[in-house]
N, C-alpha and C positions, 0 to 999 in steps of 0.2 A: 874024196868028196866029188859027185858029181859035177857036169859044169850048169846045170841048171839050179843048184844050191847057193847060195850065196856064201859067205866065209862072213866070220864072227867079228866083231867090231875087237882094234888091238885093244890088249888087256889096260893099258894106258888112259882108253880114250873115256870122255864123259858126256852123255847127251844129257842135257838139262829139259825137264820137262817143268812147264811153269803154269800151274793152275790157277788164272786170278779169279778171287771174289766177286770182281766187276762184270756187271752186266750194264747193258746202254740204258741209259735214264737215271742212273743213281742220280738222286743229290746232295751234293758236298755241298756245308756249309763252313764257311770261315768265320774265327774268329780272331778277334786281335786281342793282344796281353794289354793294351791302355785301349780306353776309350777317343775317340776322334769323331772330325765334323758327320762322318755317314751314321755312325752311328745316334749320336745326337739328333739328328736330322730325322730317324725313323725314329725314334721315341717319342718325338715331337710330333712328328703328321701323325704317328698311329695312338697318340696318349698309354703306349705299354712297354716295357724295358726293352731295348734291340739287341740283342746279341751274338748279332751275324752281319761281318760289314761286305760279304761277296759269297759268289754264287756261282756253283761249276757244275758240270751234268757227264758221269761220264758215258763216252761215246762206243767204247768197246772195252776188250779188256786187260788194255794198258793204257788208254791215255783216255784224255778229258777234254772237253771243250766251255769256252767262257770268252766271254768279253771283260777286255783291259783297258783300260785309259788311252796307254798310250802304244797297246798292239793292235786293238779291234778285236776282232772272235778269230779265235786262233785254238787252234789243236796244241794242246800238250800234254806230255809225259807224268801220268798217274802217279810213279812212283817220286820222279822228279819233285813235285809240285807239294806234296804230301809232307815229303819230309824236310821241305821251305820252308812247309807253315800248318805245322804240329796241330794246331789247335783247333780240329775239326771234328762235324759229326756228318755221318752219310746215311741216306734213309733210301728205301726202295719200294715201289708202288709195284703191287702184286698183283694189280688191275694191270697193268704194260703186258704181265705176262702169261695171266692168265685167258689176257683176249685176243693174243697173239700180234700185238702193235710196236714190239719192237725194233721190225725192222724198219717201221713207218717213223717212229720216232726217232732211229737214225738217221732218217732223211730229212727230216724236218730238222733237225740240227746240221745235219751239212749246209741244208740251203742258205745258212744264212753265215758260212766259213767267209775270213776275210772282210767282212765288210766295219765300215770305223765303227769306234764308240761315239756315243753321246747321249748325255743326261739330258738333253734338252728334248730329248723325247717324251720325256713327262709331258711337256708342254705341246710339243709339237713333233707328231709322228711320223717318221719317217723311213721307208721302204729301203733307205741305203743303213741306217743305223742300229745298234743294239746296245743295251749296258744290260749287265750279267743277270738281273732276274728276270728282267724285259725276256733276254734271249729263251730261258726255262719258260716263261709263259708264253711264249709264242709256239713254243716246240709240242707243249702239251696242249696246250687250243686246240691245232692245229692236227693235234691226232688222238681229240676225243674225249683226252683224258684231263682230269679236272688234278690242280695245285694249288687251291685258294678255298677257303672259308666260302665265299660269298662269290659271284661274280665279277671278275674287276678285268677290264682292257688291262691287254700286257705291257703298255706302256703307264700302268699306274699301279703295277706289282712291283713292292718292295721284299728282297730277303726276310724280314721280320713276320711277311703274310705268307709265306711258305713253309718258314718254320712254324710257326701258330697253326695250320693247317698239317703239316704231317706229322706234328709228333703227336697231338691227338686223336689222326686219323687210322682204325683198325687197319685197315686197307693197305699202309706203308708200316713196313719194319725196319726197326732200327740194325747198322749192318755194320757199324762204325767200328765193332772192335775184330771184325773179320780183315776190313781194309787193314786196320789198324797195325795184326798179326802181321799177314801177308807185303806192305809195301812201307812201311816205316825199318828203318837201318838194314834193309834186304839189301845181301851181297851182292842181288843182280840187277843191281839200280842201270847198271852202264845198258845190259843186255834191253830191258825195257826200255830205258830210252831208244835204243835205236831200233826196236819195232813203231816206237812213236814218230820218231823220224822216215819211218820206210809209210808208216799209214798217213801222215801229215805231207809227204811229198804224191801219192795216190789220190790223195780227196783232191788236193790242189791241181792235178793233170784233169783230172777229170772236170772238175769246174772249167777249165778254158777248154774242154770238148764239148760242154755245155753254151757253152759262150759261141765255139764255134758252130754247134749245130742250132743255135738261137737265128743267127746272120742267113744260113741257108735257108730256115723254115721260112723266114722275114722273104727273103727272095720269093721263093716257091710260092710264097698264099699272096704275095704283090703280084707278080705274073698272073696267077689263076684269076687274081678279082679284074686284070686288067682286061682279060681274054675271056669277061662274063661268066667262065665257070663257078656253077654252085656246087662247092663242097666243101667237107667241115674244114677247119684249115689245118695245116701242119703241126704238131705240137713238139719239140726235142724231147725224148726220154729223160734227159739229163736237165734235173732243173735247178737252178741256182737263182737267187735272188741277182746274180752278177748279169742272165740272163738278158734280162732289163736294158742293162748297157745298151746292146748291141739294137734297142727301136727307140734310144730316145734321139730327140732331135738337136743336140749339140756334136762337134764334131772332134773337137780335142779331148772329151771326157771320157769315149772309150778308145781311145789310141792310149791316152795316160794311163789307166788304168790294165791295158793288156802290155805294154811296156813295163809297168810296174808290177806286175804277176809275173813277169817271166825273166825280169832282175831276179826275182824271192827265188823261181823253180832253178835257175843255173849259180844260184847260190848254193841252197839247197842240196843239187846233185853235185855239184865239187865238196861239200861236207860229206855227203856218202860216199865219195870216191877216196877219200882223203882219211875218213876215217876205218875203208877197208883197207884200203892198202898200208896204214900204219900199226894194224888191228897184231895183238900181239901171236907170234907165229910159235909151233909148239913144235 
C-alpha cells in the first residue's frame, strides 16, 4: 500500500450513518391521551373540537425547538421528545422549500432561543416572551410564510389554528409516519441526543456573541452620533432577541441574565465532557 492511500477501517469497526426525515420548519403537533384545561380552552375561544395541546417546529435534523412553562424556548432532542409523547402528527410546508426560506426560518427560530414563557401574551405582547404556537407564528410571519386560515397577530395563534390550516392546506404534507418510522424506539436515541446537545450548546455560544457584539455596536453608533458623524449605524450579524438586553436602560437585568446564560453554558459543557469521557470505550 502506498503511503499516500489510506488503510481500511478494522473489520470490527462501524460508522453509523443517520438520515433523518427532518427538515427545519416541520410542525409537530401534540396530543394528550385525556383531555385538560388547554385544550378546553381552545374549543371554547375557537367554537371547534381542539385536538393539539402544544406546538414544536423542528429546527434541523435531530432536534426541535418550543416553548415550555417552566423552560422557556429551548432546543431539544427530536428523537428524545418523540418517544415522551407518542401521540403526535407532523406536517411540512413545501412553500419553505420550494422558495428557498429555510434557512431564514432557522434564524427566526433561534432569535427568539432562551427567552421565558408566558400565556399572558395573549393579552399583552411581549419582545422578552413566547408560548409554543406564539413561537411557530412569529417564525413564519416573520419569514414570509403563512400558518393560519385568516390573518391573526402571533400572540393570538392557538395550536387548534394551525392544525385547521395545514391539514387542509395542499401546500403542507403530511410526514408523520416518516418521523414516526425513523425516531420512535430508534436504537440511536443516545447518538441523537448528543448531536442535540453539541447543536443546543452552539446556538447558545453564539447568542452571547450576539449579545456581545450588540454592547460594541451600541458603543461604536454612541461615539459616531456623539462626534456628529452621519452614517448608517452598526448592526451585529448575530441577532437574537437577547440582543435587546444589552440597550435597555436597567442595570441589574442584563448582568442577571448573562450570569444566568453562562451558569446553563458551563453546565452544559461539564455534561459534554462527562458524558465523553464516560462514553463506552471499544
Amino acid at each position: 500500500m502506498s503511503p499516500n492511500q489510506s488503510s481500511p477501517p478494522p473489520a470490527d469497526s462501524k460508522i453509523i450513518k443517520l438520515k433523518s426525515p427532518s427538515i427545519t420548519g416541520d410542525i409537530i403537533l401534540i396530543s394528550q391521551s385525556k383531555k385538560n384545561a388547554n385544550l378546553i380552552m381552545q374549543s371554547i375561544v375557537r367554537l371547534s373540537k381542539a385536538r393539539h395541546s402544544h406546538v414544536a417546529i423542528s429546527i434541523s435534523e435531530f432536534s426541535l425547538i418550543h416553548a415550555m412553562p417552566k423552560r422557556g424556548v429551548c432546543i431539544d432532542s427530536l428523537g428524545e421528545y418523540l418517544n415522551d409523547n407518542g401521540n403526535f402528527v407532523v406536517y411540512r410546508s413545501e412553500a419553505a422549500s420550494q422558495e428557498n426560506k429555510l434557512g431564514l426560518l432557522r434564524e427566526n427560530l433561534q432569535h427568539h432561543n432562551l427567552q421565558n414563557y408566558s400565556l399572558f401574551n395573549i393579552l399583552f405582547s411581549s419582545w422578552r416572551h413566547s408560548f409554543c404556537s406564539e413561537l411557530a407564528a412569529k417564525a413564519y410571519e416573520k419569514s414570509g410564510l403563512q400558518i393560519t386560515k385568516k390573518y391573526r397577530k402571533p400572540k393570538t395563534v392557538l395550536p387548534i389554528d394551525i392544525y385547521e390550516y395545514v391539514k387542509e392546506n395542499p401546500s403542507w404534507i403530511n410526514v408523520t409516519d416518516e418521523y414516526r418510522k425513523f425516531f420512535l424506539n430508534s436504537k440511536h436515541l443516545e447518538i441523537l441526543k448528543k448531536a442535540t446537545d453539541i447543536e443546543r450548546f452552539t446556538v447558545d455560544y453564539t447568542q452571547s456573541m450576539g449579545y456581545g457584539q450588540q454592547v460594541l455596536a451600541d458603543r461604536i453608533n454612541y461615539i459616531c452620533r456623539k462626534n456628529g458623524e452621519e452614517k448608517s449605524p452598526v448592526i451585529p450579524p448575530m441577532n437574537y432577541w437577547s440582543n435587546r438586553l444589552a440597550s435597555r436602560p436597567g442595570f441589574w437585568y442584563p448582568i442577571l441574565f448573562v450570569l444566568a446564560y453562562w451558569a446553563r453554558m458551563i453546565k452544559e459543557a461539564i455534561q459534554l465532557l462527562w458524558s465523553f469521557l464516560t462514553r463506552p470505550r471499544r
